[in-house]
C-alpha positions in Angstrom: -59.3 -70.1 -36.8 -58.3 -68.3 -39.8 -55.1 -66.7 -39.8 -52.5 -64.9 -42.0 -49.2 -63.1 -41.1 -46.8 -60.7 -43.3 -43.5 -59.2 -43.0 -42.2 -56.6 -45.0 -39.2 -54.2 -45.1 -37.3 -52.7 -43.9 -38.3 -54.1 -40.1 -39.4 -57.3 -41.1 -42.5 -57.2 -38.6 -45.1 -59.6 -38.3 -48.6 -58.5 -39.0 -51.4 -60.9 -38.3 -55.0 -61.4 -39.2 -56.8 -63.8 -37.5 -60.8 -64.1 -38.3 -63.4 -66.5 -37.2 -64.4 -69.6 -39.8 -68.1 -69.8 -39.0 -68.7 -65.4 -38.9 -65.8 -64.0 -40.6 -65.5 -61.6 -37.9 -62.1 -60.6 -37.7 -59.1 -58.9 -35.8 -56.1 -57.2 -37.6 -52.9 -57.3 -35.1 -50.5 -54.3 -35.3 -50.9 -53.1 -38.4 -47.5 -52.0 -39.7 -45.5 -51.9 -43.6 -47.5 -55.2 -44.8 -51.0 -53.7 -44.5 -51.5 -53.8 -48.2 -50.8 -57.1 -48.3 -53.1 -58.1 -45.0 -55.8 -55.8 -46.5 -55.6 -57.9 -49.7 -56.2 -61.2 -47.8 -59.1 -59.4 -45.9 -60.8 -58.6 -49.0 -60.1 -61.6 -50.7 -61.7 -64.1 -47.8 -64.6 -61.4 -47.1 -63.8 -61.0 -43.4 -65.2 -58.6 -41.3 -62.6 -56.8 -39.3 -63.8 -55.3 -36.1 -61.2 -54.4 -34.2 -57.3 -53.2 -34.7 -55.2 -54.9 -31.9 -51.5 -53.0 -31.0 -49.5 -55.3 -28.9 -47.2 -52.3 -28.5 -46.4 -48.8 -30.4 -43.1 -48.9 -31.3 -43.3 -47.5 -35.3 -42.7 -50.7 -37.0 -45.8 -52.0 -35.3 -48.0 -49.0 -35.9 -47.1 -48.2 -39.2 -49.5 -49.0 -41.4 -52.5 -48.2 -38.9 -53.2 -45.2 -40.4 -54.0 -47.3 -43.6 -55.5 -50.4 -42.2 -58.2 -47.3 -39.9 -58.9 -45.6 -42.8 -59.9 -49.0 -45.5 -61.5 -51.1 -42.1 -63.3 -48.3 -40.1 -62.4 -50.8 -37.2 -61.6 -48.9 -33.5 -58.0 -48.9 -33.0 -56.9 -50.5 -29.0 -53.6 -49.5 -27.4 -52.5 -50.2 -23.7 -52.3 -46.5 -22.0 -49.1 -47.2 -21.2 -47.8 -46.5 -24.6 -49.7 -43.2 -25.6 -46.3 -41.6 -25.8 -44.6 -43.8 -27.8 -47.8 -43.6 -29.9 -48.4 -39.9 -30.2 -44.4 -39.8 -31.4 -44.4 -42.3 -34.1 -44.0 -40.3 -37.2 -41.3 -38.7 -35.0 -39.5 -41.8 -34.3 -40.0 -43.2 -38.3 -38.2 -39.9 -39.3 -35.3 -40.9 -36.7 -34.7 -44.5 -38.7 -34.7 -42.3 -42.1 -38.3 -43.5 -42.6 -41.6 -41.6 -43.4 -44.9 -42.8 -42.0 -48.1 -41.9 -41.7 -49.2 -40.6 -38.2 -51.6 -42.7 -36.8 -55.0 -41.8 -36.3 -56.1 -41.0 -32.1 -56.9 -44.2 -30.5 -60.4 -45.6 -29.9 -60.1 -47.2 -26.4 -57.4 -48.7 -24.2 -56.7 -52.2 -23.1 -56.8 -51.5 -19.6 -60.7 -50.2 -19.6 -61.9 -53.6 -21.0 -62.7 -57.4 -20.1 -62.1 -59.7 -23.2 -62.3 -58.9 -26.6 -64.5 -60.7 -28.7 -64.6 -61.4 -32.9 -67.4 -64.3 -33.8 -66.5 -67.5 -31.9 -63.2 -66.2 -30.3 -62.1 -64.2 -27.8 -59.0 -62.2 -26.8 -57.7 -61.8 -23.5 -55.3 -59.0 -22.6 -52.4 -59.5 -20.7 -49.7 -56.6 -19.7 -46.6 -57.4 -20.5 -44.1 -54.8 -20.5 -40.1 -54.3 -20.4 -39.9 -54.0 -24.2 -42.3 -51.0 -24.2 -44.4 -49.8 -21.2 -47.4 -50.7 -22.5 -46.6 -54.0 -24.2 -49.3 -56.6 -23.9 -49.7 -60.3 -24.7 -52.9 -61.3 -27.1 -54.2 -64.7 -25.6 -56.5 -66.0 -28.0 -58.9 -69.3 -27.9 -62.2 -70.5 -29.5 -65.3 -69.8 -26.9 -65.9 -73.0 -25.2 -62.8 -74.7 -25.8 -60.2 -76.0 -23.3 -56.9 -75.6 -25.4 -54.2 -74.1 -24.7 -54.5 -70.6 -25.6 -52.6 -69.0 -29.3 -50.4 -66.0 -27.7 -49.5 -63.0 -29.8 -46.5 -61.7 -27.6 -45.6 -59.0 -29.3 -42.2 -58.0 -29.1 -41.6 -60.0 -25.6 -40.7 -63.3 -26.4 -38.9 -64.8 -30.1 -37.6 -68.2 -30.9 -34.6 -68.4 -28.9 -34.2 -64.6 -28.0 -36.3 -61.9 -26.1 -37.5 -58.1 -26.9 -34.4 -55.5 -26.9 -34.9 -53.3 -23.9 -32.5 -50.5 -25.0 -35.2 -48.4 -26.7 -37.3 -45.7 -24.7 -39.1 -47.4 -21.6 -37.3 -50.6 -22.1 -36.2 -52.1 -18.7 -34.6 -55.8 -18.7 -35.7 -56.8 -15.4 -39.4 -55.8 -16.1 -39.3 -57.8 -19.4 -37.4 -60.8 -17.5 -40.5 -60.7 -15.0 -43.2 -60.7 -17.9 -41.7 -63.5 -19.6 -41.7 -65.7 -16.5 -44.4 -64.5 -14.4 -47.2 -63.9 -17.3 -46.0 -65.7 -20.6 -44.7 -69.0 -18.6 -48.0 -69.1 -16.5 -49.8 -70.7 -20.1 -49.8 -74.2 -20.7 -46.2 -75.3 -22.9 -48.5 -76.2 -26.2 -49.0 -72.5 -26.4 -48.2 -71.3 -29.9 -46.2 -67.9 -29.7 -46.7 -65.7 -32.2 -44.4 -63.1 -32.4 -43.9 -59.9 -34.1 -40.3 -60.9 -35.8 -39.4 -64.5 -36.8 -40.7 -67.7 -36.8 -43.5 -69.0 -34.2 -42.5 -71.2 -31.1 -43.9 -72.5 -28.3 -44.0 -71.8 -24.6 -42.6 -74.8 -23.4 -39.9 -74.7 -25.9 -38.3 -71.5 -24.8 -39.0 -72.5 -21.0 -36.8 -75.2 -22.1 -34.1 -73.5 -24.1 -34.4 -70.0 -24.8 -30.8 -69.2 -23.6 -31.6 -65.6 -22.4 -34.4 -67.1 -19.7 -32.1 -69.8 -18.5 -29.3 -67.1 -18.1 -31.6 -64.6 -16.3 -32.7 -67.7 -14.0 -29.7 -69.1 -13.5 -28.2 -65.6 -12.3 -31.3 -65.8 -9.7 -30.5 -69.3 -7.6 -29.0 -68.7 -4.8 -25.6 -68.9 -4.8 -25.4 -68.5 -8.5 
């Protein structure tokens, strides 16, 4: 699979592209202050983008959508859950001092579709929320193959930490139950992709992320 991410300031959010070797079909994944530089490498490899994927609408990971809409012509999917937070965005940029771009209505909702497909991959939705109500994990894999899954989480799950849950629609417990019940459930050579920081892996934060083992530990009986 063919993929790029970007960060830029002043969030430092991860943007990814991911696009198909053999079609160039492609998917653009929450398009936010490094669409210029994602719409570069789009150009540059000739890829075909077909959908715009939002794991969430907090503003940093919505925006550049206006941009990356308006250049790709590509439908824009949100999880309904989040229409607020969406509708608000150039609202909540002007609350961190930042001007954005409003972003454009969106095209159709997570929870109205089976998988998403781009050439020889597919995405599968999963809800997540807890770090925004309609926060959803991307599960990607290649059509026909067995592996474990690629999983853009969003803002769920980081190397060694978890999403904040002290924004609007946040709740701890909810994101505690994601994390274990939906982003555990895929195999531990899951590659995390997340929207701030490095990549990890499922079984390495089963293993070690400290705020999990807390949160389980505080759930044995007799703990």
């Amino acid at each position: 699979m063919i993929l790029a991410t970007a960060a830029e300031g002043p969030f430092q959010k991860n943007g990814y592209v991911l696009g198909c070797e053999r079609t160039h079909a492609a998917v653009y994944i929450d398009p936010g202050d490094e669409v210029e530089q994602l719409l570069g490498f789009i150009a540059e490899r000739r890829l075909q983008v077909s959908h715009i994927l939002l794991t969430h609408a907090h503003v940093d990971h919505v925006s550049g959508v206006a941009e990356a809409r308006r250049r790709l012509q590509a439908p824009i999917y949100l999880h309904l859950a989040d229409q607020a937070l969406y509708d608000n965005a150039a609202w909540h940029g002007a609350v961190f001092g930042i001007q954005i771009e409003q972003p454009p209505p969106v095209d159709r909702y997570y929870d109205q579709l089976g998988a998403i497909t781009f050439g020889d991959y597919q995405v599968a939705v999963h809800h997540t929320p807890g770090h925004a109500p309609g926060g959803v994990c991307l599960a990607v894999t290649k059509m026909g193959d067995a592996g474990a899954p690629a999983l853009f989480a969003g803002d769920n799950l980081f190397a060694g930490s978890i999403g904040r849950t002290d924004l609007p629609g946040g709740d701890y417990d909810v994101l505690m139950k994601a994390i274990t019940d939906v982003l555990f459930a895929f195999p531990d050579e899951s590659i995390v992709y997340s929207g701030h920081g490095p990549e990890t892996t499922i079984g390495r934060e089963r293993r070690s992320n400290p705020f999990v083992l807390e949160h389980l530990a505080n759930k044995r009986p007799g703990a």
